[in-house]
N, C-alpha and C positions, 0 to 999 in steps of 0.2 A: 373746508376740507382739511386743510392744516392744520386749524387747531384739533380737530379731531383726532388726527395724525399725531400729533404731539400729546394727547392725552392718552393713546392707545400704548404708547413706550415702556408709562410706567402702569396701566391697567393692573389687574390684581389677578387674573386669570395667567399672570407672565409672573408670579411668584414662584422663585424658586429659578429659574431659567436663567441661561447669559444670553442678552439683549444683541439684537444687530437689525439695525434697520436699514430697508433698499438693497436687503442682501442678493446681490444678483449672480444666477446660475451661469455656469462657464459653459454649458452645452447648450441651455434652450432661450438666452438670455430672459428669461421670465425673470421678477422682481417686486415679489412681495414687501409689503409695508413694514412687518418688523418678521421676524424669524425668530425663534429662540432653541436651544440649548439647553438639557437639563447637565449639568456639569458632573455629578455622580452619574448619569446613567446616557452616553452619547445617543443611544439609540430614541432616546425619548428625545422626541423635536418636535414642535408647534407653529403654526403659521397663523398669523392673527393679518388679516385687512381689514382696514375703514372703509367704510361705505357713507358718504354724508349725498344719497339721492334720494327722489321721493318716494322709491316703493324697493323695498330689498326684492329682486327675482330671480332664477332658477339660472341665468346665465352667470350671477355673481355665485353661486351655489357652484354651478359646472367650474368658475375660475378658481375657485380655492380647491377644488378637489384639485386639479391641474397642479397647482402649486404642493400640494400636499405629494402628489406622487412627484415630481421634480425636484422634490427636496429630501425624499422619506420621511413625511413627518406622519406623525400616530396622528397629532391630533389638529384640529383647523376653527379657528374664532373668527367668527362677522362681528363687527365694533359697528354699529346701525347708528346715523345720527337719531338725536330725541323725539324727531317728529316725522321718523324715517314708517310707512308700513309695509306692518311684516304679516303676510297672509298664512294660515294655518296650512296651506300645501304647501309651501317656500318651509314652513316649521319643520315640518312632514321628512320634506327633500332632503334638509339639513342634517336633521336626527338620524335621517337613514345612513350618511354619509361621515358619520364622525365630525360634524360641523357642529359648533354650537356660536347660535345669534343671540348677541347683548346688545342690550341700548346704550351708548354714551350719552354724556349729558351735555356734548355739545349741538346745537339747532343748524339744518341746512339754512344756507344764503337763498332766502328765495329774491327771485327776480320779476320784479312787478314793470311791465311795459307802458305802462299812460295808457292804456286804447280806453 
């Protein structure tokens, strides 16, 4: 989940932006992954979260719009790890929502039990 986190900083969807990450709201203490900043144009602001679980769903969808309106941002990125699935209604939910879901190339920790 970190390294994903630390790859999501310099993604390329955050070109052009001033970076701040953990930036945390002073009224709802919500605290998205990284935030950004278009520096020519305040109003334009971006919220991008990692997501490094097994299946991206509609509750991570509900979180970022959350985040999107507690921040004014236009626009909101899901960072999915590489072997994260992302169903065509979660696609659906996103697109409707001004979200857009990319895959990073970092792989979730899976946890194998012995049984």
């Amino acid at each position: 989940w970190r390294k994903l986190e630390k790859e999501i900083e310099n993604h390329k969807v955050l070109d052009g932006y001033t970076v701040k990450t953990q930036k945390s709201s002073r009224r709802t203490r919500e605290r998205p992954d990284v935030f950004g900043i278009n520096p020519k144009n305040n109003r334009d602001r971006i919220i991008v979260d990692a997501k490094c679980v097994k299946e991206v769903t509609s509750s991570h969808i509900k979180q970022v719009k959350g985040y999107k309106k507690t921040f004014f941002a236009k626009k909101g990125v899901i960072v999915a790890s590489s072997d994260s699935k992302i169903t065509n209604q979660t696609r659906r939910e996103a697109k409707d929502a001004n979200i857009k879901i990319v895959r990073g190339k970092t792989k979730r920790k899976k946890n194998f039990l012995g049984f």
